[in-house]
C-alpha positions as CSV (number, residue, x, y, z in Angstrom):
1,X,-11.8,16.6,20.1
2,X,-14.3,17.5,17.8
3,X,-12.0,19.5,15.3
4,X,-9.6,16.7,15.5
5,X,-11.9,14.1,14.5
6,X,-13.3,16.9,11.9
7,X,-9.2,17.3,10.7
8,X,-9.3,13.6,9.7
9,X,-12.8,12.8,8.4
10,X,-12.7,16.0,6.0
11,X,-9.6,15.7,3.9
12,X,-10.7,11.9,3.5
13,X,-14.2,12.4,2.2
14,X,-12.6,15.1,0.2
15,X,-9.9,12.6,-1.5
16,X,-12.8,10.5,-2.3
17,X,-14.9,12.8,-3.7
18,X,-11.6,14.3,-6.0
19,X,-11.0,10.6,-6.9
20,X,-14.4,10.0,-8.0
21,X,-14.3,13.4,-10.0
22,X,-10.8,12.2,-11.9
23,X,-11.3,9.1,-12.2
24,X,-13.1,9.6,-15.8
25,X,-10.7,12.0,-17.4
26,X,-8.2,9.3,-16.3
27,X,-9.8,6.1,-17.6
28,X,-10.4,7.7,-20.9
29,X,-6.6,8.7,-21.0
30,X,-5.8,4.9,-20.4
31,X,-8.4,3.5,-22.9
32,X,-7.7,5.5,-25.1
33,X,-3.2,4.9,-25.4
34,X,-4.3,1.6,-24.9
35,X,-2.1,1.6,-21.2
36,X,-2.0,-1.9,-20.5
37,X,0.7,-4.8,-21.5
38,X,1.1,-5.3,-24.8
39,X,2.4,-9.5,-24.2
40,X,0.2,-11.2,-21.9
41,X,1.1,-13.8,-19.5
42,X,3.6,-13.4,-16.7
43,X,6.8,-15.4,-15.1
44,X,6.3,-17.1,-12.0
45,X,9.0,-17.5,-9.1
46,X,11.7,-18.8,-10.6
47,X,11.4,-17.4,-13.8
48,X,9.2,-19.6,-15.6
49,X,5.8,-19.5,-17.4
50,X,3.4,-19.0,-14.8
51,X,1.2,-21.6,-16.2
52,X,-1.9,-22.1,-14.1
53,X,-1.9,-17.8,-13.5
54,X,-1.7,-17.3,-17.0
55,X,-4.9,-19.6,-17.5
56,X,-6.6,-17.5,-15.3
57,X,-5.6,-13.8,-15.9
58,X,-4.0,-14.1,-19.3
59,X,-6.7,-12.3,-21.8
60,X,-7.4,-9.3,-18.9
61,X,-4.0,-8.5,-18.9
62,X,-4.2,-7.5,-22.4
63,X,-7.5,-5.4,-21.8
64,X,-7.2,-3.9,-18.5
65,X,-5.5,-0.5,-18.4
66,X,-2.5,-0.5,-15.4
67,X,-1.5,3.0,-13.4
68,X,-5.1,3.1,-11.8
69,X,-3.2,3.7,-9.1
70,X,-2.4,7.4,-10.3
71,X,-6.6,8.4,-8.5
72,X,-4.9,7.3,-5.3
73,X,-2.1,9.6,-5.0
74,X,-3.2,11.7,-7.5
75,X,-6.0,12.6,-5.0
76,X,-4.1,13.0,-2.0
77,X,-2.0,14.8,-3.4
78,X,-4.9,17.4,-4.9
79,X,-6.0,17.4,-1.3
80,X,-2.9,18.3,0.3
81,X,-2.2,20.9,-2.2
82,X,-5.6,22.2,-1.9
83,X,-5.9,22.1,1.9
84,X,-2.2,24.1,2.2
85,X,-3.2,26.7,-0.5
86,X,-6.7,27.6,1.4
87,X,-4.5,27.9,5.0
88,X,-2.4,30.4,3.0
89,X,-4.7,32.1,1.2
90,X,-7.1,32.0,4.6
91,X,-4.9,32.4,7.7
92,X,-6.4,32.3,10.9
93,X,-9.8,30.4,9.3
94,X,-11.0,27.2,10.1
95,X,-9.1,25.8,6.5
96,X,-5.9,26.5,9.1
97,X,-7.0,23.4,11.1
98,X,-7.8,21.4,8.3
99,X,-4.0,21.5,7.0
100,X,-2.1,18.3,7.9
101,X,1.3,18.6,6.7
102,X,4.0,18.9,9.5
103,X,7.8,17.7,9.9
104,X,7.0,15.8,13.2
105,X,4.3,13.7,11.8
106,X,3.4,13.3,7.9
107,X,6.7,14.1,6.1
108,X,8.5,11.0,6.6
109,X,5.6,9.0,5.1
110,X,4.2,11.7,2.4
111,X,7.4,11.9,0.7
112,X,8.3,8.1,0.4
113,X,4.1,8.0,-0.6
114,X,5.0,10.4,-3.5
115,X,8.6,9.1,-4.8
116,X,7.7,5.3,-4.2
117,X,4.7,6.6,-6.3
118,X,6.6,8.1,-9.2
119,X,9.3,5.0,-9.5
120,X,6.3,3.0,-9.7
121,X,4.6,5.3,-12.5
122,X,8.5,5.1,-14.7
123,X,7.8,1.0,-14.1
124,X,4.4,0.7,-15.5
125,X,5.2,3.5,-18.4
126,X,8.3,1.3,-19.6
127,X,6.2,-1.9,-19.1
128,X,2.8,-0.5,-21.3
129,X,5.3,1.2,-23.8
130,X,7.1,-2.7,-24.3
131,X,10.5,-1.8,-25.1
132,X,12.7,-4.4,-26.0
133,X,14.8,-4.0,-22.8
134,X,12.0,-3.1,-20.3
135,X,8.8,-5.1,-21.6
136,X,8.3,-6.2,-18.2
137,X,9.1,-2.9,-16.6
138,X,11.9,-1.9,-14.5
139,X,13.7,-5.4,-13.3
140,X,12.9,-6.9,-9.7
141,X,16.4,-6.0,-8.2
142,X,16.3,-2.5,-9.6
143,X,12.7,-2.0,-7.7
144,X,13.9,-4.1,-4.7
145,X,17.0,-1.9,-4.7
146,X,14.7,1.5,-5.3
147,X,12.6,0.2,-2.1
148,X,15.6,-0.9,0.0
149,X,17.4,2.8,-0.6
150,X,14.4,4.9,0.0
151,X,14.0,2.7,3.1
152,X,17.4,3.1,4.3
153,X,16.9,6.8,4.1
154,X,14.0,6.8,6.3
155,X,15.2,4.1,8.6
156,X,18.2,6.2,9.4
157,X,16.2,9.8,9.2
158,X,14.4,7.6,12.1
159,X,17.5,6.2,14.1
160,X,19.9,9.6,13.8
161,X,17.3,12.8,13.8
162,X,14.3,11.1,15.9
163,X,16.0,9.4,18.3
164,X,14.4,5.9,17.7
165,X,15.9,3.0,18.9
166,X,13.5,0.5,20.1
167,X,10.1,-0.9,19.2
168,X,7.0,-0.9,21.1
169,X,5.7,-4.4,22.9
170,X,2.5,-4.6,24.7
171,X,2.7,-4.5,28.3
172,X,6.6,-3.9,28.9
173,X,9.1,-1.3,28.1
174,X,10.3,-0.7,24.3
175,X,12.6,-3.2,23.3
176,X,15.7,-1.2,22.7
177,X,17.6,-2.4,19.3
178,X,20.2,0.8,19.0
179,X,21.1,0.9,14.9
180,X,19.5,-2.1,14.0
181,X,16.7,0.3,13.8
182,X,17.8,0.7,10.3
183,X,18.0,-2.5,9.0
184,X,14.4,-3.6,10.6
185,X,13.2,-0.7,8.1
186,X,14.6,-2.1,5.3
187,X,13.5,-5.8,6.0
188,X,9.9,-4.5,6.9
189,X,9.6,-2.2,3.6
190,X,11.0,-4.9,1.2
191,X,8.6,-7.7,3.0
192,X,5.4,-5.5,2.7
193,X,6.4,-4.5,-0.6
194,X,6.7,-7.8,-1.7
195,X,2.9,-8.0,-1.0
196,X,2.3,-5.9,-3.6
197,X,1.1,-8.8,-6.1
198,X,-1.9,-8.9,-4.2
199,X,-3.2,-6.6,-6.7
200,X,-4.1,-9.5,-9.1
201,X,-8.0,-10.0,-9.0
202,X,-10.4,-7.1,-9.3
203,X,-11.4,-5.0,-6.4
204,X,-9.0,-6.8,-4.0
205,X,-6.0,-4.3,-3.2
206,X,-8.4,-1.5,-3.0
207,X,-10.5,-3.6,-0.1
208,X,-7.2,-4.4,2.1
209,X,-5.1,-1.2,1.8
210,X,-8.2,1.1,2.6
211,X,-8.9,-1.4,5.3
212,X,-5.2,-1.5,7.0
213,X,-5.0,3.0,6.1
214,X,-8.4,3.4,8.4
215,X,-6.6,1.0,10.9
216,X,-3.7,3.0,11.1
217,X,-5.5,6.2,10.9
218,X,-7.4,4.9,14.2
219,X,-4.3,4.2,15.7
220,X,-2.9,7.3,15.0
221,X,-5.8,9.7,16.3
222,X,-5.7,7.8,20.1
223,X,-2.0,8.5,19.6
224,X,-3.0,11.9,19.8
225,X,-0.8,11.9,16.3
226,X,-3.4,13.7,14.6
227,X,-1.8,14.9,11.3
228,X,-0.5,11.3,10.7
229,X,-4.4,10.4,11.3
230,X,-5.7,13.0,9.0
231,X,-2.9,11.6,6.3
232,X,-3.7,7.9,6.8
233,X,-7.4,8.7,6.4
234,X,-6.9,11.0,2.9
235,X,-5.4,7.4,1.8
236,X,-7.7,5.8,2.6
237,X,-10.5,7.9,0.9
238,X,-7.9,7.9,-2.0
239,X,-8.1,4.3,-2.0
240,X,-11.8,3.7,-1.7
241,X,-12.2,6.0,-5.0
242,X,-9.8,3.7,-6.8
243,X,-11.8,0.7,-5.5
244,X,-15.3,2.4,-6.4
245,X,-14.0,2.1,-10.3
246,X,-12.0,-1.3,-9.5
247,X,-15.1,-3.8,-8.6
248,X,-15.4,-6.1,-10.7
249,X,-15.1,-5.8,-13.9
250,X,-12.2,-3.5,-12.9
251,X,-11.9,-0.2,-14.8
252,X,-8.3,-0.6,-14.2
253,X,-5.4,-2.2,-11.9
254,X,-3.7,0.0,-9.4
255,X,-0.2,-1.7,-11.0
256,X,3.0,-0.6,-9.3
257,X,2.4,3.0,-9.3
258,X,0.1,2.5,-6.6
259,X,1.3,-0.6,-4.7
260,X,4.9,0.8,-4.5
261,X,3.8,4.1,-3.1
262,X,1.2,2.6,-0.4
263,X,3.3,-0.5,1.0
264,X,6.1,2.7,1.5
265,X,3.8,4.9,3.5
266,X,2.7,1.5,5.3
267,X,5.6,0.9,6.8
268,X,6.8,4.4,8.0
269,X,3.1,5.0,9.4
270,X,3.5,2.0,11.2
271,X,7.0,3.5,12.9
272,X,5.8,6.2,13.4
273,X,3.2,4.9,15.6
274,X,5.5,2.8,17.4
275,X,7.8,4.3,19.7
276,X,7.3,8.4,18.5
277,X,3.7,7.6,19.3
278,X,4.5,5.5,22.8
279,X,2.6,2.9,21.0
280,X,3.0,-0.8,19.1
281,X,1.9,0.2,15.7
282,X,5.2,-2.2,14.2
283,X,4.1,-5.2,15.7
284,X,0.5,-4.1,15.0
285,X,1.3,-4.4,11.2
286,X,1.8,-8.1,11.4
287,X,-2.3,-7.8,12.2
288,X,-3.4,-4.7,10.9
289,X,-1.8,-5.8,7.6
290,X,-2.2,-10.0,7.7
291,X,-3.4,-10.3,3.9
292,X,-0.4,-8.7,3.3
293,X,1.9,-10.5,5.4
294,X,-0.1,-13.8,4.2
295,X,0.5,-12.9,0.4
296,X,4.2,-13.0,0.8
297,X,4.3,-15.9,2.9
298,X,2.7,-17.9,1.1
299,X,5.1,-17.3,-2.0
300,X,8.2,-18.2,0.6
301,X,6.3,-21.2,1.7
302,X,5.4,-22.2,-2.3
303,X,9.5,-21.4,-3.0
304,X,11.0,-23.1,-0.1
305,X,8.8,-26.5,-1.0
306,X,9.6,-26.5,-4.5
307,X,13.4,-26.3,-3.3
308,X,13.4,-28.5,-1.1
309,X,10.6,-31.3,-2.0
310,X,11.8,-31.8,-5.6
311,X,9.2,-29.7,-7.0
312,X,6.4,-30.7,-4.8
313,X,4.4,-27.5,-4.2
314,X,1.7,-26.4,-1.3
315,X,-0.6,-24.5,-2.8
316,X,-1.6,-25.3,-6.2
317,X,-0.3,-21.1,-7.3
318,X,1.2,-19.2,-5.2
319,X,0.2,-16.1,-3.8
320,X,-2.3,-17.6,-1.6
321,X,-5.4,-15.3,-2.9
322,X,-4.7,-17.2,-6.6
323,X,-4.8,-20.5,-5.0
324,X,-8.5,-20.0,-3.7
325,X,-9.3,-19.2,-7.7
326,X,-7.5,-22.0,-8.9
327,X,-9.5,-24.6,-6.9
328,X,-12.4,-23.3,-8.0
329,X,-13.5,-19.7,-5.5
330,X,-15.0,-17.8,-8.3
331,X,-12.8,-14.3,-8.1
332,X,-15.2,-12.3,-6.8
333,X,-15.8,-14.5,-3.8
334,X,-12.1,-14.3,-3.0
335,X,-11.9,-10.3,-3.0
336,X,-15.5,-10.4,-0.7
337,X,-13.8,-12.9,2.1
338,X,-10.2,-11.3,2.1
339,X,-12.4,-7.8,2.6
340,X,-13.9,-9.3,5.4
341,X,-10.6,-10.7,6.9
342,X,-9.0,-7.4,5.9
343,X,-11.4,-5.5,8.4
344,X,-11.5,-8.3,11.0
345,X,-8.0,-8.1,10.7
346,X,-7.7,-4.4,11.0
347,X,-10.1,-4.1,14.1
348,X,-7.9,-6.9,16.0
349,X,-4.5,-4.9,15.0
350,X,-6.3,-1.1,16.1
351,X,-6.9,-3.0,19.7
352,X,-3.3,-4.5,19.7
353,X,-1.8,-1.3,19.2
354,X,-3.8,0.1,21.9
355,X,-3.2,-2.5,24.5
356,X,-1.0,-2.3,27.4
């Protein structure tokens, strides 16, 4: 017990401390090719001026370097790298039992971490560079498309080479769903990817993500999944380094780079602590993850009335965490409440996915 919890605690402090240490070599990269969007204001829904978001954000756009995501992975990526070179260079040593990387647990959801990571990187560089094609990155549908293939992949990797074909409900037996497997991966990566805009005020992506990674991380280590633990938790001290430099006045906005590659890992952590870990962690994502889930549906809700009421909208901007600002939260107070949510949130989801 005690190495295990010493597995997952150690490569997290670790990640933080490597964040921290790059973290200044990396904003004076940013601030210094001037990484951030070259035409402020952005499109809203439907493709029209986003009016009311463009009063509130429109000047930081233009200031703010984007890719802060790069200390998240960037980190856990040093760590993983470092941890695996000490176990080879040091067999048989306690750096053996520090190394987390295995094909039953952590490289379903450290690849898609990495390549949802480097499509997001291509979308910010195209979008900071403002060429006349790409000034607002790569398109939605070519992202969406990215997201729904890499998902796919996994979704199948899941039904055809791990034998999952059913979902996890508290107190019963798995629901069995056969193939469909599949296409719930697909609908649950594109829906928490779609939550990605939360990273619009300073300081409040960091605060939920590292929230729902510990949650998950928790889940995994009374799964006994404890390579999947140790690899939530990295994220998660990953993600508390970005958010150490993204306070407010943020240093820098984790952009897509960061959201694409930690709503992919999401999603697969939270299969793999479904059924592989005789657990609920799917259904536990719709808690675990709720300012996430409430982001995106706030945006259908805001849609769907503007459809069908003529117009007539429910919140006065859409996602829900701009709505607080625009009648009158200052930002800062929104980021503080959805942390607290966030870890509410996260505690209720851990004791779902443990129930029953």
């Amino acid at each position: 017990m005690i190495i295990d919890v010493v597995k997952v605690f150690v490569p997290a402090i670790a990640a933080f401390a490597i964040g921290a240490l790059i973290t200044p070599f990396l904003t004076h990269y940013l601030y210094t090719y001037r990484a951030w969007k070259k035409r402020p204001g952005k499109l809203d829904l439907e493709g029209k001026e986003a009016s009311m978001f463009n009063r509130l954000h429109k000047d930081t756009e233009v200031s703010t370097p984007r890719m802060g995501g790069i200390v998240i992975w960037g980190s856990t990526l040093i760590v993983v790298a470092l941890l695996w070179a000490l176990e080879q260079a040091f067999p048989s040593s306690p750096f053996e039992k520090l190394e987390f990387i295995s094909r039953s647990q952590t490289w379903i959801p450290l690849s898609l971490f990495f390549i949802g990571a480097l499509i997001g990187l291509a979308d910010d560089l195209l979008e900071i560079r403002n060429l006349p094609r790409f000034s607002q990155g790569l398109s939605l549908p070519l992202r969406l498309g990215a997201v729904a293939a890499l998902s796919g992949v996994a979704g199948w990797w899941f039904f055809d080479k791990l034998d999952v074909v059913s979902v996890g409900v508290p107190f019963a037996e798995p629901f069995t769903i056969g193939w469909l497997v599949v296409p719930l991966f697909v609908l649950a990566a594109l829906f928490i990817y779609a939550s990605g805009v939360i990273d619009g005020i300073d300081g409040l992506a960091g605060g939920v993500f590292a929230a729902i990674f510990a949650a998950y991380a928790g889940i995994a280590f009374f799964q006994n999944q404890i390579d999947l633990a140790a690899f939530s938790a990295t994220i998660t001290g990953a993600t508390l380094a970005f958010l150490w430099f993204n306070i407010p006045p943020a240093r820098f906005y984790m952009s897509e780079t960061g959201t694409m590659a930690l709503t992919l890992a999401l999603v697969t952590i939270a299969f793999m602590t479904d059924s592989l870990g005789d657990g609920h962690g799917l259904l536990s994502l719709g808690f675990v993850a709720f300012p996430l889930v409430a982001t995106v549906l706030s945006n259908i809700i805001q849609l769907a009335s503007r459809k069908l009421r003529k117009g007539k909208r429910v919140f006065k901007i859409a996602p829900l965490h701009h709505h607080f600002e625009a009648i009158g939260w200052p930002s800062y107070k929104v980021t503080m409440r959805y942390w607290v949510l966030s870890v509410m949130f996260a505690i209720t989801g851990v004791a779902f996915a443990l129930i029953g």
